[in-house]
C-alpha positions as CSV (number, residue, x, y, z in Angstrom):
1,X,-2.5,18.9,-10.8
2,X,-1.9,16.4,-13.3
3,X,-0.1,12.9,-12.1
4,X,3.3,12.1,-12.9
5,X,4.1,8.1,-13.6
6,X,6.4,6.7,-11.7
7,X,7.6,9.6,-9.4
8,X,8.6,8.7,-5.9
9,X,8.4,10.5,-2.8
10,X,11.6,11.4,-1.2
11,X,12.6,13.2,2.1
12,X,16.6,14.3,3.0
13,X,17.9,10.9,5.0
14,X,14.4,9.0,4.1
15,X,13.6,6.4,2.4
16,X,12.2,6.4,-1.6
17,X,9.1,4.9,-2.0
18,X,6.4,5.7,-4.9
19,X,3.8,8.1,-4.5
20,X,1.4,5.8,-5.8
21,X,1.8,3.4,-2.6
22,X,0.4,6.6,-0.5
23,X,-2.6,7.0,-3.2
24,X,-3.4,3.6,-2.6
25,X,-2.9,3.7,1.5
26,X,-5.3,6.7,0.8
27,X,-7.6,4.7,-1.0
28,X,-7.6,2.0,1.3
29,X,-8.1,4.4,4.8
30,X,-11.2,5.9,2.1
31,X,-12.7,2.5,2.5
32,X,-12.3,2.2,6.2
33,X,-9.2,0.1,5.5
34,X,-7.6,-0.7,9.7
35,X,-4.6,0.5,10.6
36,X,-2.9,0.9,7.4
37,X,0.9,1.1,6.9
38,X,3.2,2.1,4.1
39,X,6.7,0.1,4.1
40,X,9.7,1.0,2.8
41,X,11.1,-2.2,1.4
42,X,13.7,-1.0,-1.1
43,X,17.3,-1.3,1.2
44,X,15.5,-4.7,2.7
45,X,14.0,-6.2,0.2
46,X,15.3,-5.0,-3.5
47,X,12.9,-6.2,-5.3
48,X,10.2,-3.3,-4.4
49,X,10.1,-0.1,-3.2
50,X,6.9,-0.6,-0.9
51,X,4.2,-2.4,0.7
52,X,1.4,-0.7,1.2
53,X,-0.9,-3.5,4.9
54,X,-4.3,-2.5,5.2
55,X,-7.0,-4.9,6.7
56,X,-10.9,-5.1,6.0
57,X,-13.3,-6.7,8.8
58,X,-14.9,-9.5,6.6
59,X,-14.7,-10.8,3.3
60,X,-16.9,-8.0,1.7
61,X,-14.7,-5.2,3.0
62,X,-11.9,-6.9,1.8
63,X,-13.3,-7.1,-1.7
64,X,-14.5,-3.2,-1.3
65,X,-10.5,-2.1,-0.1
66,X,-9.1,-3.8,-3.1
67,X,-12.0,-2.4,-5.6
68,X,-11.0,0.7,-4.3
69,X,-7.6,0.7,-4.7
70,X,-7.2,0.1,-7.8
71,X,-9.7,2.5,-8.9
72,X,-8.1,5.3,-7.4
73,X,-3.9,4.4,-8.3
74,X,-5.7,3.8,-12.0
75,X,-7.1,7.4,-11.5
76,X,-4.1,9.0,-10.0
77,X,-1.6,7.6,-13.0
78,X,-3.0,5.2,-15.5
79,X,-1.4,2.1,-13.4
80,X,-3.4,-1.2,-12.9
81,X,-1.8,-4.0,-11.3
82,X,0.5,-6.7,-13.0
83,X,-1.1,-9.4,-11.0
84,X,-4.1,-9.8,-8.2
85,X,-3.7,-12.7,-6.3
86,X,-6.0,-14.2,-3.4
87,X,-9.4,-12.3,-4.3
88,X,-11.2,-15.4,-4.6
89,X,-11.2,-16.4,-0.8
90,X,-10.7,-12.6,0.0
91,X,-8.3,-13.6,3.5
92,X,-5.0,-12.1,1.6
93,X,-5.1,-10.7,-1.6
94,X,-1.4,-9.5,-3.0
95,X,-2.2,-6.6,-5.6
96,X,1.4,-6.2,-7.5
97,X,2.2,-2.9,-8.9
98,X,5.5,-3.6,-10.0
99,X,7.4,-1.1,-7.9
100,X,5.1,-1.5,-4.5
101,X,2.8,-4.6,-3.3
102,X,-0.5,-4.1,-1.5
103,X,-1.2,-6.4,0.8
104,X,-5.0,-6.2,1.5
105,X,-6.0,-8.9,4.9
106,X,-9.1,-9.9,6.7
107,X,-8.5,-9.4,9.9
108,X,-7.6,-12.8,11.4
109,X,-5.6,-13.3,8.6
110,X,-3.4,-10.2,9.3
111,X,-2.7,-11.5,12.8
112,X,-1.4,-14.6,11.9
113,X,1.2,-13.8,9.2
114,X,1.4,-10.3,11.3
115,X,4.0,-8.6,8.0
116,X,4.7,-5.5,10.2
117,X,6.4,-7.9,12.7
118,X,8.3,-9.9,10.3
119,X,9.5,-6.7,8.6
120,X,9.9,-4.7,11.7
121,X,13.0,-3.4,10.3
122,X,11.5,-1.6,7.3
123,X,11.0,1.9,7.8
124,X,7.2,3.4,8.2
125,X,6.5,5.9,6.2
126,X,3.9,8.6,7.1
127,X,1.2,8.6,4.2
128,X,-1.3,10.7,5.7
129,X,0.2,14.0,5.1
130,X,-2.3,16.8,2.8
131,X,-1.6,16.5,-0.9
132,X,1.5,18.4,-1.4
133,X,3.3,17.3,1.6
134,X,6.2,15.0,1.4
135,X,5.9,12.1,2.6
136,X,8.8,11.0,5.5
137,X,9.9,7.9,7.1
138,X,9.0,7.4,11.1
């Protein structure tokens, strides 16, 4: 099946977010990324379609979740990030994809600023669905 840039996943009523946000919450759970969730941040936000929470344990997964990440979006599509921010001290590292943000925490970290809270009114969308699914809001 070969990728197609820039195609979003869309079901009846549900949100649009882009199918490479749920190759890189895959890529993230592949690392052991916790509790990962895919946002839909288009009818909040404007300015992207997704964010894409994971969290690692310690500084090293942290590294390892991000590595991981972008290997497999660059895989799936050809996309690296515009930007990486945050890697050096590895607490919150903001990978930019133009259309959908990961937002890759230690743990601690991910508690305190606690995203899913502040944008409680974003819709979740389901990412774990077998390839070939749709993916649908929650």
């Amino acid at each position: 099946m070969s990728p197609i840039p820039n195609s979003t996943v869309e079901t009846a009523g549900a949100p649009v977010v882009p199918d490479t946000a749920l190759v890189a919450a895959r890529a993230a759970d592949d690392k052991l990324g916790e509790a990962t969730v895919v946002l839909a941040m288009g009818e909040l936000l404007g300015v992207v379609d997704a964010f894409v929470v994971t969290s690692g344990r310690n500084d090293r997964q942290v590294r390892a979740l991000v590595e991981e990440v972008e290997r497999k979006v660059k895989d799936h599509d050809g996309t690296a990030p515009v930007a990486v921010e945050g890697l050096s001290d590895a607490t919150w590292v903001l990978m930019d994809y133009g259309d959908f943000i990961v937002h890759v925490f230690a743990e601690q970290t991910r508690s305190f600023y606690d995203l899913e809270h502040l944008w409680s009114g974003a819709p979740r969308i389901t990412w774990q669905d077998p390839v070939g699914h749709r993916a649908r809001a929650n």
